[in-house]
N, C-alpha and C positions, 0 to 999 in steps of 0.2 A: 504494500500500500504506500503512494505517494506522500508522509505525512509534509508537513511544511517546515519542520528542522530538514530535510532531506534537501531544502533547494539548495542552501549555501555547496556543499561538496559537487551535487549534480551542476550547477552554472561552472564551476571552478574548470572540472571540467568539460564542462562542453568549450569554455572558451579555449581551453590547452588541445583541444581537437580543432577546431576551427584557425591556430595558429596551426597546427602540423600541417593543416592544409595549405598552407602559402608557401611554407618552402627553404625559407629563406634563415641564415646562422642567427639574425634576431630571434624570427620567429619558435626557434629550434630553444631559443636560452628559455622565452619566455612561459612556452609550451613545458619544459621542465620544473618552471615555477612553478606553475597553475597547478601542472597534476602534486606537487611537492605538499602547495599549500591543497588541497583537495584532499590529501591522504589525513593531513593534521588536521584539518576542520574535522574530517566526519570520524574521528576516533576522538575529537575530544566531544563532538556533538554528544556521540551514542554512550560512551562510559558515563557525561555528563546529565543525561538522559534522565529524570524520576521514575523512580521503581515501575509504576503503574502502567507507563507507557514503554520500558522497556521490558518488562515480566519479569526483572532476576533481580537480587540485592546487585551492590556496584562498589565501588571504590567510597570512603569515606571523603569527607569536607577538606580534612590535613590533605591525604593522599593527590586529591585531584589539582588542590592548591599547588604541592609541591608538582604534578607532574605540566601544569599548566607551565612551566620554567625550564623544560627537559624533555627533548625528543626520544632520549632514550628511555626515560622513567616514563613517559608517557606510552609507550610502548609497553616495558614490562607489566604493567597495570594491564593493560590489556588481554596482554600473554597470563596475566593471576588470574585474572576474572572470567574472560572470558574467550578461554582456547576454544571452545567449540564451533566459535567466529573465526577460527584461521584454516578449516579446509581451504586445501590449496595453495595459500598464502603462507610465505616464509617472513617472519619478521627480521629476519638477517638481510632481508633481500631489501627491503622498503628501507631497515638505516643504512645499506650499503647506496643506496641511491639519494637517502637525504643529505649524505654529504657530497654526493657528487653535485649535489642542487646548491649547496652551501657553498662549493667551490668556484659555482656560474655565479652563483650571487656577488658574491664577496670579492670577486679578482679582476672584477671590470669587464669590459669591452673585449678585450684581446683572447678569450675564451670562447672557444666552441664545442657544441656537443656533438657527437655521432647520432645521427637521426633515428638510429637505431634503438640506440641506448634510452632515447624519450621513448618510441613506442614499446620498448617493454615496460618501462617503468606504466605508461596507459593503460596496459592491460590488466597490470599487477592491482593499480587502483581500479579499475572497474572490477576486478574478483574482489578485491576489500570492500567495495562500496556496496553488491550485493550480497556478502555473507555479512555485514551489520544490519544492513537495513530490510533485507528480502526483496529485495526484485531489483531487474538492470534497469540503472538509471536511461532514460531518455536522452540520447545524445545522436546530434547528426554526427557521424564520424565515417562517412564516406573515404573522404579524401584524408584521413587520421593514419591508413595503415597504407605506406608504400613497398616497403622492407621486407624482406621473406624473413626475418627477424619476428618482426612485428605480425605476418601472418600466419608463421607458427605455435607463437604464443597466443595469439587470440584463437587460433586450432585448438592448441594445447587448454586454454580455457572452456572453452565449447565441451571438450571430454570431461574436464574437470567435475564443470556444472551434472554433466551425463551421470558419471560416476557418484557423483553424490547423492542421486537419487536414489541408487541400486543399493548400498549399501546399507550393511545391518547396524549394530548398534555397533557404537566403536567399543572396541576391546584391547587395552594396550596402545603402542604407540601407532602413531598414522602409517608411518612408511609399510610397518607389516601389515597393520587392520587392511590397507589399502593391497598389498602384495598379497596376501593370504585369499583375498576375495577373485581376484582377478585369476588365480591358478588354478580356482573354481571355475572360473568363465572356461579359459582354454591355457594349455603349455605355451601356447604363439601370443597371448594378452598379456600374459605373465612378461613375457621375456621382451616384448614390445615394451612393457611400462617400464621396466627395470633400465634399458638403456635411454627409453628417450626421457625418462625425470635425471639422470644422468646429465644429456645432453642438455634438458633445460637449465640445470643448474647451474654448468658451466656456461649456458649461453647468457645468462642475465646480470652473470658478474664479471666477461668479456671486455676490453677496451680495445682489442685489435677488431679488424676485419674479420665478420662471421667468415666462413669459407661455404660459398653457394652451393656446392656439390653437397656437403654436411646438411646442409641446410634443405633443398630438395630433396634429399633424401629421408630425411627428418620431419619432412609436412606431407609425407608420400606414407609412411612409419604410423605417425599419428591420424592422419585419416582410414587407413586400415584400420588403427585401434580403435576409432569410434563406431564405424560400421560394427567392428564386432560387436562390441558395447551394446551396437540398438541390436541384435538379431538376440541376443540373451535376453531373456524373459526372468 
């Protein structure tokens, strides 16, 4: 449900998608912003959040005080309270890229980002923004994904979302809950997820050039894994 704490994070982003669409190393810093400040708004919206409308107790008045001061404490709150909000989502991964936003911000002009590097970071917040809030924000992002980076990981999200459906109650940690299920599906799901959350891993904390071949191969890997995915009942 669209509530209206939800608009601040959804504009944030739509406008960091509507800059990917222009192109340009301005556009590329700003776009990094946006989704930057997009990921902080809607984690402190939603821990911020009164009991009644988010359903679960939250972090106290000291706690949220202190984490309102601290991207990383603001985080671990997160990760205390409410891990069942990170299907998917690596919070290694989101402060691995707030300081790359920290270092666009803070060092001027003379910095550029790899275009790549902002469409994962967009994908990463659009899976944050729907396991807070329950549904994909509303965003034109046509022109958002150019990158076989960027088309992978919104792949790789599309199965995510898939997967989460299917799955039974969580038991232990994710990597296995999530491994253990799919060896169920088939040997070829199994051994598909195990290399390509591999290759996502290393793809979103990357600063060289993706390598295209890896890369086609990789959104060739993942779209078989979804197919299987829907043919299991």
């Amino acid at each position: 449900m669209n509530e209206p704490w939800t608009d601040g994070p959804r504009e944030l982003l739509q406008h960091a998608a509507t800059h990917l669409g222009m192109g340009a190393d301005f556009d590329r810093r700003i776009a990094m912003i946006s989704i930057d400040n997009a990921v902080e708004l809607a984690i402190k919206t939603y821990i911020g959040l009164p009991k009644r409308s988010r359903g679960t107790d939250g972090p106290t008045r000291k706690e949220l005080e202190a984490a309102n001061e601290s991207f990383p404490e603001l985080l671990d709150l997160l990760n205390r309270y409410y891990d069942d909000k990170l299907t998917g989502v690596d919070l290694g991964d989101v402060e691995w890229y707030h300081r790359l936003r920290n270092l666009l911000y803070h060092s001027g002009n003379g910095i550029t980002v790899n275009r790549a590097r902002v469409e994962a970071y967009f994908q990463i917040a659009l899976a944050l923004f729907e396991n807070l809030f329950g549904f994909v924000p509303s965003i034109d992002g046509k022109t958002a994904i150019r990158t076989k980076t960027g088309e992978f990981l919104q792949l790789w999200t599309n199965f995510d979302q898939s997967l989460r459906m299917k799955l039974p109650p969580k038991n232990g940690l994710a990597y296995y809950w999530k491994k253990e299920f799919l060896e169920g599906v088939s040997t070829e799901a199994a051994s598909l997820w195990v290399a390509l959350t591999e290759f996502r891993n290393k793809l979103v904390h990357s600063v060289a050039t993706d390598d295209p071949e890896d890369l086609d191969r990789s959104i060739r890997d993942v779209s078989r894994l979804i197919g299987i995915l829907e043919q299991h009942t």
